[in-house]
C-alpha positions in Angstrom: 77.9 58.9 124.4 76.4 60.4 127.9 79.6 60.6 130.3 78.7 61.9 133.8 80.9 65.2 134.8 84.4 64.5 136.0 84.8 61.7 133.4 88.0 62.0 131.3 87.8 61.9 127.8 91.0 61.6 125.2 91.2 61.6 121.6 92.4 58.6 118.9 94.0 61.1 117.1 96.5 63.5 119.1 96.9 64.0 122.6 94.2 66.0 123.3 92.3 65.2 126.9 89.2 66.7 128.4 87.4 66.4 131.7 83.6 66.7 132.0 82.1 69.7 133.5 78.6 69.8 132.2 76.4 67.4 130.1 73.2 67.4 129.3 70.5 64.5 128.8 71.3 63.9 125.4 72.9 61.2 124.1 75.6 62.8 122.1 79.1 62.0 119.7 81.7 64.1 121.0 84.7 63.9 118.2 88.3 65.3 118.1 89.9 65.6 114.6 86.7 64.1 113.0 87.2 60.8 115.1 85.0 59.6 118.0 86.5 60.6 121.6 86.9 57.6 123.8 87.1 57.0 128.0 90.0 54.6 127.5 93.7 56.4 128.0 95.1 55.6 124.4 99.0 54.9 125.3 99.5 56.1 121.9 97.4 57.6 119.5 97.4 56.4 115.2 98.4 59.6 113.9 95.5 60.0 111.9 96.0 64.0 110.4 93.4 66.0 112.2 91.5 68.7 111.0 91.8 72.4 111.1 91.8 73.7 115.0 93.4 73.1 118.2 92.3 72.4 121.8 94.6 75.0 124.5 95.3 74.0 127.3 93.1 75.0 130.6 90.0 76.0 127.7 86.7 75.5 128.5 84.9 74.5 125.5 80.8 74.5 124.7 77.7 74.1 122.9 76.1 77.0 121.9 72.9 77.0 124.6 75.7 75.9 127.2 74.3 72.2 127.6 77.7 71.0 127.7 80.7 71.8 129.2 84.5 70.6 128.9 88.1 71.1 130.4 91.2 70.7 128.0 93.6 69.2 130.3 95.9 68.4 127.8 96.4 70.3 124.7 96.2 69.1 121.2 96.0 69.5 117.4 92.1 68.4 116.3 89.0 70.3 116.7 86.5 69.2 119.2 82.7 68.5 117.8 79.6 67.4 119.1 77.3 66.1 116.8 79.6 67.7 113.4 79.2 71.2 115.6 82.7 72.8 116.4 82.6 73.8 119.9 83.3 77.3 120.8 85.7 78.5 123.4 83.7 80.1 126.6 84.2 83.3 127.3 85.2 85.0 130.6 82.2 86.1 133.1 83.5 89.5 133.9 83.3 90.4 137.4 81.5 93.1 139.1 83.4 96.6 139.5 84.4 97.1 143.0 83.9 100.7 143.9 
């Protein structure tokens, strides 16, 4: 899977929904709960019991050299994985002191 950025992305397998914000060149298979994400708004989703981890809502989540980038707008109970990899939440830029 290559989606472009803004694309939303939701899972088979709870409710959880992300948005785009950086992807790379590569072609890769972005899962929740150990299922393939999809571009097409399940109404409903199986059930299936996800594994350990939870998308929060308002995340950012990412690769570990940054190369891809996503927005949980909607929270839920699987673990999101690119290629089998758990991505990591990103961690706040902290600002410059203002003296």
């Amino acid at each position: 899977m290559k989606p472009t950025p803004g694309k939303s992305l939701f899972s088979t397998v709870d409710s959880t929904t992300v948005v785009v914000i950086r992807w790379g060149d590569a072609d890769l298979d972005l899962t929740c709960g150990g299922q393939p994400m999809t571009d097409a708004d399940p109404k409903a989703a199986p059930g299936l019991p996800p594994k350990a981890g939870a998308t929060q809502l308002g995340k950012r989540y990412t690769t570990g050299d940054g190369s891809v980038e996503l927005l949980c707008t909607k929270p839920g109970e699987g673990e999101l994985a690119i290629d089998g990899v758990v991505l990591g939440i990103k961690s706040a830029t902290p600002l410059p002191a203002s003296d």
